[in-house]
C-alpha positions in Angstrom: 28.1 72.6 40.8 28.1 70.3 43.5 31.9 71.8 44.6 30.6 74.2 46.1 29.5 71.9 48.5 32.9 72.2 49.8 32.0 76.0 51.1 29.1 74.9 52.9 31.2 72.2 54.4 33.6 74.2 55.7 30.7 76.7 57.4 29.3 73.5 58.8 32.6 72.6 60.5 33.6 75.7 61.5 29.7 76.5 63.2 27.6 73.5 63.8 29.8 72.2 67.0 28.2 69.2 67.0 28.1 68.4 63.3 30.1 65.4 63.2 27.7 63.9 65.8 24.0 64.2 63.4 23.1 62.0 60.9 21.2 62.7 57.7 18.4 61.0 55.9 18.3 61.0 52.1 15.3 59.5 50.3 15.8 61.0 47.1 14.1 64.7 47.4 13.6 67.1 50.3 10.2 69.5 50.2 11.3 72.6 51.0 8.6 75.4 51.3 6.7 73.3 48.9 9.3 72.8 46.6 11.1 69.7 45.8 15.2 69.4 46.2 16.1 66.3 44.2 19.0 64.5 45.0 21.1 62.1 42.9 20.2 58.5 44.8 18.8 57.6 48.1 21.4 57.2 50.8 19.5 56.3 53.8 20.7 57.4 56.7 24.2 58.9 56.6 27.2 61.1 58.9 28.7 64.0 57.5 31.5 62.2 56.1 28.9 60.1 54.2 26.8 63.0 53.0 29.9 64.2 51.3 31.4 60.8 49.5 28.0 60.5 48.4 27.3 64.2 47.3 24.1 63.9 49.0 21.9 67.2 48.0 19.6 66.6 50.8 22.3 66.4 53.6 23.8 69.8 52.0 20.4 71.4 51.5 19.4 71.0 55.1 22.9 72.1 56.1 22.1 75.6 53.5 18.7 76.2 55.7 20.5 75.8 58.7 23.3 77.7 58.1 21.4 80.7 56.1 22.6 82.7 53.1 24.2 85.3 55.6 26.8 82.1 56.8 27.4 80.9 53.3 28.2 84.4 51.9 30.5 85.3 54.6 32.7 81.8 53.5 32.1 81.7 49.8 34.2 85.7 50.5 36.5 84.1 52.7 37.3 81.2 51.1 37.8 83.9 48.3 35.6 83.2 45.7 33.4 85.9 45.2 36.7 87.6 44.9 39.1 88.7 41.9 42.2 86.6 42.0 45.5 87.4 40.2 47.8 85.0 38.5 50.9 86.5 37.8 49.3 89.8 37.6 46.2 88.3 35.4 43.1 89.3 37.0 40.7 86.8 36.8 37.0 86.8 37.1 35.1 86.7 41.0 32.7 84.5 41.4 29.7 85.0 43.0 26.8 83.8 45.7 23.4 85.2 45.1 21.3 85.4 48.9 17.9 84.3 48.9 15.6 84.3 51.7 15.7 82.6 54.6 14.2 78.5 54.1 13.6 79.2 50.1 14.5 76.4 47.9 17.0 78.9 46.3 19.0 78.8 49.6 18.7 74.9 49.8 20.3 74.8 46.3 22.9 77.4 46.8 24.7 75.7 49.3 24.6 72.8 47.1 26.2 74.4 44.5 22.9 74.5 42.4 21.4 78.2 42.1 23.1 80.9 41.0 26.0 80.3 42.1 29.3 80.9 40.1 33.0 80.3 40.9 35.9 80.9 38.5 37.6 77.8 38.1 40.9 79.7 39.3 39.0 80.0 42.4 38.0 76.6 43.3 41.9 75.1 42.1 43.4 77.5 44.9 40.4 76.1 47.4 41.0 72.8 46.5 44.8 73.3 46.7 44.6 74.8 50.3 42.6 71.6 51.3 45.4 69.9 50.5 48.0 72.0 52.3 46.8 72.1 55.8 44.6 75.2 54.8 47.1 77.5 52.9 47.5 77.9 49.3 50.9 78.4 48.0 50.0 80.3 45.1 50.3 79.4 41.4 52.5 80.6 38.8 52.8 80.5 35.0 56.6 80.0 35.5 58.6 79.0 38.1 57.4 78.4 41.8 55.9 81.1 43.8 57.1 82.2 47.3 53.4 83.9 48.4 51.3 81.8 50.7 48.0 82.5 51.2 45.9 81.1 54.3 42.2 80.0 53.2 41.6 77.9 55.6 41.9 76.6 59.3 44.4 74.0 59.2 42.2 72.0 62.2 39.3 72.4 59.3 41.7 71.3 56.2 42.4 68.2 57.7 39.2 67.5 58.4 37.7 68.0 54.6 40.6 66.6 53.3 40.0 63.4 54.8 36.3 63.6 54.1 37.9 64.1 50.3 40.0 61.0 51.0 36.2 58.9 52.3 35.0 60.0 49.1 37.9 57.8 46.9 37.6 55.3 49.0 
């Protein structure tokens, strides 16, 4: 779902230098090779950190054609979701981020979280948690606390989403 915006977030940071700088207009839909991308309201015209408190599908969809499949591939793997985790030695399931061709309604809704797309749940907590924690997951454990620190993130682009998190609550 529309967590997965999260991955195309942190592409967007990490590629678009002047990302923080554009603004997005929502007005409910995008037509995307002749297809419409709903979105949940009409937000007008919004920053970044906007597009993100207000889950804006258009903002992220434009983001998805800009940043191709390629892009959101390369950090749905990074970020580790479309790979096997363990949890105390429990494999869990990879997730998994379908391609589609370049300015396809497929790609506008992948990188909204809304194609085929799947993450194990396992996937996103350590995500989320590495947001969080300047970028590193400490990881989980059935029992105890864990010593073994894994880095998902930059801890420059952490900080950044996890006050864009933050906007979002306010």
């Amino acid at each position: 779902g529309s967590i997965f915006k999260l991955v195309t977030l942190t592409a967007a940071l990490e590629t678009i230098p002047d990302i923080y700088q554009r603004t997005f207009t929502c007005s409910g839909s995008i037509e995307v090779n002749g297809e419409v991308v709903n979105c949940t309201g009409t937000h007008g015209t919004q920053t970044i950190e906007q597009a993100l408190a207000n889950s804006c599908n258009c903002a992220f969809g434009e983001l998805s054609l800009e940043l191709g499949a390629d892009v959101l591939a390369e950090y749905a793997e990074k970020l580790q979701l479309t790979l096997p985790a363990k949890l105390d030695g429990i494999s869990t399931a990879a997730g998994s981020f379908e391609k589609d061709v370049a300015g396809s309604p497929g790609l506008a809704w992948s990188g909204i979280g809304q194609f085929n797309d799947l993450v194990c749940p396992y996937g996103m907590l350590r995500l989320v948690s590495a947001i969080a924690n300047d970028g590193t997951v400490i990881e989980p454990s059935l029992l105890g606390v864990s010593e073994n620190k894994t880095t998902l993130l930059k801890e420059n682009t952490a900080e950044k989403i996890s006050a864009m998190m933050n906007y979002n609550v306010v």
